[in-house]
One Martini backbone bead per residue (centre of mass of N, CA, C, O) as a GRO file, in nm:
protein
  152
    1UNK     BB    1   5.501  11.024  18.288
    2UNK     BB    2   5.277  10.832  18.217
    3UNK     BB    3   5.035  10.950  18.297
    4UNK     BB    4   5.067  11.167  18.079
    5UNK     BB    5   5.057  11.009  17.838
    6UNK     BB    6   4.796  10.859  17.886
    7UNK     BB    7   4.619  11.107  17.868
    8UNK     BB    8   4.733  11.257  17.622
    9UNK     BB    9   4.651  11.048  17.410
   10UNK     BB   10   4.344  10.998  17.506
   11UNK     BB   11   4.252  11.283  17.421
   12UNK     BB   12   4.343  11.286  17.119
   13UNK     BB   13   4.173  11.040  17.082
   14UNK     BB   14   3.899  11.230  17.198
   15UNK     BB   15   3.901  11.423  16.971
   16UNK     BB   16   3.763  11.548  16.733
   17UNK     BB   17   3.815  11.539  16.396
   18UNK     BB   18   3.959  11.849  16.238
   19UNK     BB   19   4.200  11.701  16.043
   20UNK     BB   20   4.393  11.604  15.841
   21UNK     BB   21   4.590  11.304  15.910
   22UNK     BB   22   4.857  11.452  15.807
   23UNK     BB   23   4.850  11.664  15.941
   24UNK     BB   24   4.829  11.568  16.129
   25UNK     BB   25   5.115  11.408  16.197
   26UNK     BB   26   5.303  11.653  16.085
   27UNK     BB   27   5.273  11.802  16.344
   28UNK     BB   28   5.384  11.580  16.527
   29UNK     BB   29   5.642  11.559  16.376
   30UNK     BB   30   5.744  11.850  16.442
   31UNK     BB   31   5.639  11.839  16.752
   32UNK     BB   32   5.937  11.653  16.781
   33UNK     BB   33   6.163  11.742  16.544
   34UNK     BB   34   6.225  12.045  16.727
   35UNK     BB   35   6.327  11.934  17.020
   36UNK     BB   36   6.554  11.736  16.904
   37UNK     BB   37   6.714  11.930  16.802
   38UNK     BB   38   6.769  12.141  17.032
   39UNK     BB   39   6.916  11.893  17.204
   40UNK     BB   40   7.147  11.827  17.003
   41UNK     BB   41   7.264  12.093  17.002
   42UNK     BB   42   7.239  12.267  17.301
   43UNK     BB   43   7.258  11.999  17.501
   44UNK     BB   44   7.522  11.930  17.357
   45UNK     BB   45   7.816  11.909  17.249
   46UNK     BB   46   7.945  12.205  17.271
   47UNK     BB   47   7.739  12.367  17.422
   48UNK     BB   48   7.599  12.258  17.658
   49UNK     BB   49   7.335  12.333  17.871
   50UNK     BB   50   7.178  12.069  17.912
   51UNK     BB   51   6.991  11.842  18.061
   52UNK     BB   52   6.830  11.514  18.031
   53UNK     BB   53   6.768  11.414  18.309
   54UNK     BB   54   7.024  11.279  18.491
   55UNK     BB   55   7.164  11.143  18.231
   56UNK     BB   56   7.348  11.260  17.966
   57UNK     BB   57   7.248  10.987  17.842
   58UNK     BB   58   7.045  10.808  17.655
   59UNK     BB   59   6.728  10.722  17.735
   60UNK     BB   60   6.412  10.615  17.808
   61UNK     BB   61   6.312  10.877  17.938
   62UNK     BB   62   6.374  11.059  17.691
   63UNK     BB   63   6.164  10.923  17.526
   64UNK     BB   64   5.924  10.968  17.663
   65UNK     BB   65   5.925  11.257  17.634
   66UNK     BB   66   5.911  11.311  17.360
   67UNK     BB   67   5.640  11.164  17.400
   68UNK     BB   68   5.517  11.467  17.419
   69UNK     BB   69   5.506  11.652  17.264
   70UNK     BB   70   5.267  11.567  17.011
   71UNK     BB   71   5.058  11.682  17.197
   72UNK     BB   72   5.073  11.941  17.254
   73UNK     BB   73   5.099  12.051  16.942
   74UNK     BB   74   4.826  11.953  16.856
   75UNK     BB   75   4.655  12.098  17.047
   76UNK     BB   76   4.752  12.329  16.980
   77UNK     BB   77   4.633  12.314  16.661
   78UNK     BB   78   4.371  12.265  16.749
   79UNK     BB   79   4.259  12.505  16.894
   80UNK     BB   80   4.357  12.735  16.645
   81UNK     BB   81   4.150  12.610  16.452
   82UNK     BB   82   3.882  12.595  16.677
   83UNK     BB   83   3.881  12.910  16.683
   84UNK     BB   84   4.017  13.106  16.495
   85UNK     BB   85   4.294  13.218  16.504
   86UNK     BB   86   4.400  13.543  16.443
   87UNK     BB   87   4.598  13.811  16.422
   88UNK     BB   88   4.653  13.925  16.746
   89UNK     BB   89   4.592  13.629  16.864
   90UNK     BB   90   4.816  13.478  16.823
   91UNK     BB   91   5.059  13.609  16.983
   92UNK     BB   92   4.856  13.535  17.234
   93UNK     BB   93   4.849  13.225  17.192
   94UNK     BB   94   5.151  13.185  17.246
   95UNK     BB   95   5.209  13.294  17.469
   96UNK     BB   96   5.006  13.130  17.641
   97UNK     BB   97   5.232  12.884  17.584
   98UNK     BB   98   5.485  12.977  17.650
   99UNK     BB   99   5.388  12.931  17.946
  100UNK     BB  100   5.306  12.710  17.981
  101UNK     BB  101   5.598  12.551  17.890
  102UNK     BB  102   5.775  12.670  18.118
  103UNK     BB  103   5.619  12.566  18.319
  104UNK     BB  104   5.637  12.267  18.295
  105UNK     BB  105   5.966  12.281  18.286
  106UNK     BB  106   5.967  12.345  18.597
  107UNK     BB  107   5.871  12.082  18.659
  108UNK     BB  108   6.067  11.919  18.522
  109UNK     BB  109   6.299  12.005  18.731
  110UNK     BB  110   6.242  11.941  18.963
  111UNK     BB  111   6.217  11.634  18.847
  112UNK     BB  112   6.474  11.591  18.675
  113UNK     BB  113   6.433  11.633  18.366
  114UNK     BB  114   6.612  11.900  18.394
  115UNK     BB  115   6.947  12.020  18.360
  116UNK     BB  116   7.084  12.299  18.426
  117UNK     BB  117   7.329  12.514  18.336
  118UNK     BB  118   7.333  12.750  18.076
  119UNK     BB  119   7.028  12.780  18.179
  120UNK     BB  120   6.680  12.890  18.155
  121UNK     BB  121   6.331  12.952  18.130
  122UNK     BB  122   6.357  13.226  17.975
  123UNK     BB  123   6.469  13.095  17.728
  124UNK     BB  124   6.254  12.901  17.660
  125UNK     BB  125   6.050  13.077  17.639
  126UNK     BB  126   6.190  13.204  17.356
  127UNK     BB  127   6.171  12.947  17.195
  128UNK     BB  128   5.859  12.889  17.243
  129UNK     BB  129   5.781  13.108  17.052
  130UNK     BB  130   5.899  13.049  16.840
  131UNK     BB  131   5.794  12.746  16.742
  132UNK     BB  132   5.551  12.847  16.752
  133UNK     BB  133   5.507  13.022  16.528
  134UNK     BB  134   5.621  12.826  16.337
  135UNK     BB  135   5.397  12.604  16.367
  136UNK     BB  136   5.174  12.818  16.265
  137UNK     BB  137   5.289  12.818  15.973
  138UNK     BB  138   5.301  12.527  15.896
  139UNK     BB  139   5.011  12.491  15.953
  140UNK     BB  140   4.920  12.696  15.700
  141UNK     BB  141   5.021  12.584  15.488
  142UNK     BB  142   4.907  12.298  15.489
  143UNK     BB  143   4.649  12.429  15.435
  144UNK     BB  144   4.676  12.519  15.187
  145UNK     BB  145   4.749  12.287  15.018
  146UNK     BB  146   4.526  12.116  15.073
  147UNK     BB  147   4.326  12.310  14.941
  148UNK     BB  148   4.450  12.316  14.662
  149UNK     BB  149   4.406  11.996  14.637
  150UNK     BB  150   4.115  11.967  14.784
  151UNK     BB  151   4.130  11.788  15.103
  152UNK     BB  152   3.917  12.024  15.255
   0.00000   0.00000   0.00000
C-alpha cells in the first residue's frame, strides 16, 4: 500500500500542470470526500455491507487507502481534460475507469483491503459509474465557474 501511494503521489507531482490549483485541489477533495462518505454511510451500522481493512474499527490503514482514492480523482480528470472527451466518449471513458476501479478493488479483497458482507464488486462497479459521472459533473461546473471568473 506505501509503495503504491508513493508512486501515485510521485506520478501526480510529475505531471505537467494541466488545471488550475484549485481546481486540482478540489478534485482531489472530492475523490476523497466521496468514498469516505459512502465508507461511513453504508459500510458501518446500520448498513454495514462491508469492512474496509481487516477490522472493523477505524485504523491508520484505513487513512493509507483514503490517501489513495485523491491520486486516482485527479489523474482521472487530468486525462478527461487532456484528451477532451466530450459527447458519447464520456459514457466510454467512466465504464472504462469504473472497470479500472472494481479490478483494483478485487484486488483489494484478495488482500482484505475490504471485506465484503453484503456486497459484491458488481455493486462498487455501480456505485464507480455514478461517482465518476458526478465527478465529471463536478469538474465542468468548476471549469465554468472558473472561465467565468476569467482564471483560465
Amino acid at each position: 500500500m506505501l509503495a503504491s501511494l508513493a508512486v501515485g503521489y510521485f506520478m501526480v507531482y510529475r505531471l505537467p500542470p494541466r488545471l488550475p490549483k484549485s481546481v486540482a485541489a478540489l478534485v482531489m477533495l472530492w475523490s476523497v470526500a466521496t468514498p469516505l462518505c459512502m465508507d461511513h454511510s453504508i459500510g458501518s451500522p446500520p448498513i454495514d455491507v462491508y469492512d474496509t481493512n481487516i477490522n472493523p474499527a477505524l485504523t491508520f490503514t484505513d487513512f493509507l487507502t483514503w490517501c489513495m482514492y485523491p491520486i486516482f480523482g485527479y489523474v482521472f480528470i487530468y486525462l478527461y481534460d487532456l484528451w477532451k472527451i466530450g459527447g458519447l466518449g464520456i459514457p466510454l471513458y467512466v465504464l472504462a475507469w469504473a472497470i479500472l476501479g472494481a479490478c483494483f478493488e478485487k484486488l483489494s479483497v484478495v488482500f482484505r483491503v475490504f471485506q465484503y458482507k453484503d456486497w459484491s464488486t458488481y455493486d462498487s462497479f455501480l456505485i464507480y459509474v455514478i461517482v465518476q459521472l458526478l465527478t465529471v459533473v463536478f469538474f465542468r461546473i468548476l471549469m465554468k465557474v472558473f472561465k467565468r471568473a476569467g482564471k483560465v
